[in-house]
C-alpha positions in Angstrom: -70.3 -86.2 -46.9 -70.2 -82.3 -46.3 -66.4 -81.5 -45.1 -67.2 -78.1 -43.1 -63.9 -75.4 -42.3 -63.8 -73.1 -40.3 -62.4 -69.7 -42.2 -60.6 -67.3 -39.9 -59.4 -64.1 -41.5 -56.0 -63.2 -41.2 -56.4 -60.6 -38.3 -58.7 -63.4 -36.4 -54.9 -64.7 -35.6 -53.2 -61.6 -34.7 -56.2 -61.2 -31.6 -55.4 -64.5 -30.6 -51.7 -63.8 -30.2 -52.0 -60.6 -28.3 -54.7 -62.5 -26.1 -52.6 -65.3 -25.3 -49.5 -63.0 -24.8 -52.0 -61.0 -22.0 -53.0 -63.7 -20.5 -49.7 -64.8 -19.6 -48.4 -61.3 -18.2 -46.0 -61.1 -20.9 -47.1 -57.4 -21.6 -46.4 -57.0 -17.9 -42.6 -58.2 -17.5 -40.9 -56.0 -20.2 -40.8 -58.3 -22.9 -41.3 -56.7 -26.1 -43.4 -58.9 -29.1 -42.2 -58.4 -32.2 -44.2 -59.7 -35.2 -45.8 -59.2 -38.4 -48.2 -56.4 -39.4 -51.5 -58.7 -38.9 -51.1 -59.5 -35.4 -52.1 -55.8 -34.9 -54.0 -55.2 -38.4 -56.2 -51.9 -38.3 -59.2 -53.5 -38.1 -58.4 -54.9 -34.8 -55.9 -52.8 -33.0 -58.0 -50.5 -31.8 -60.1 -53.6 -30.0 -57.1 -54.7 -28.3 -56.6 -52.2 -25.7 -53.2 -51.1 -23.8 -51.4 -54.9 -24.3 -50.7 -53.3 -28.1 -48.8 -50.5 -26.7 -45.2 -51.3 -27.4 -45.2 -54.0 -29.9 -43.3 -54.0 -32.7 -45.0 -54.9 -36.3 -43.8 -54.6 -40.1 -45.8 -55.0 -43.2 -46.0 -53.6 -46.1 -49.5 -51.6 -46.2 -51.4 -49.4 -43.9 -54.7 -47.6 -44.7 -53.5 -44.7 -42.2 -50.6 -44.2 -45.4 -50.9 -40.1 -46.0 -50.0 -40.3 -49.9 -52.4 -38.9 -51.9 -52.1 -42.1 -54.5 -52.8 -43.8 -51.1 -55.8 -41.4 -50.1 -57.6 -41.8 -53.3 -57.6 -45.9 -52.9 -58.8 -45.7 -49.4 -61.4 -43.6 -50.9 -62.2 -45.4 -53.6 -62.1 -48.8 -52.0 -64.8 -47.5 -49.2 -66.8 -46.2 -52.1 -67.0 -50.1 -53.4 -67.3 -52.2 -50.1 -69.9 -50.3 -47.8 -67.4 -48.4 -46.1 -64.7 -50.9 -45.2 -61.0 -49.9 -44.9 -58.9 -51.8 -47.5 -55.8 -54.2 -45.6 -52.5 -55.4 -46.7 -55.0 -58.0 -48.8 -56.9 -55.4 -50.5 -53.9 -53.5 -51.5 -52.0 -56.6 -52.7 -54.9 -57.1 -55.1 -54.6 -53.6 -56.3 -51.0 -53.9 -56.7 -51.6 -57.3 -58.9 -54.5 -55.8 -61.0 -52.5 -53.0 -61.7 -49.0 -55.2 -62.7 -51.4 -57.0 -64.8 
């Protein structure tokens, strides 16, 4: 018997957070969310309109970094994956590779 999962990436919960916390009206009473750096991940806080505005995120990584060590991986990595913008995954894999 086949088991089937269903994969969400790590930003797939971040929308869900910031849609719930919308739908409620919690962006509308002055309560401020305060969370980690995937609920509002590059990829998808653009997407997410004016219920992002205000909320409060930490992480370690952000593609927008202005370092040139920083620069020449975001350049690099779009070089190797069609494009895409490297995350707080792809960096961690750097980081590893480069311990290693």
């Amino acid at each position: 018997m086949a088991v089937r999962r269903r994969v969400t990436g790590v930003s797939g919960v971040g929308t869900a957070v910031m849609k719930q916390f919308a739908e409620r009206g919690l962006d509308k009473t002055g309560i401020r969310l305060i969370g980690t750096g995937d609920v509002v991940d590059d990829d998808i806080l653009n997407a997410m309109g004016d219920v992002a505005l205000g909320v409060v995120t930490s992480y370690h990584y952000s593609a927008a970094h202005p370092s040139a060590v920083n620069k020449n991986f975001v350049d690099d990595y779009k070089k190797a994956n069609k494009g895409a913008r490297p995350n707080f995954v792809a960096v961690q894999g750097y980081d590893g590779m480069r311990v290693i």
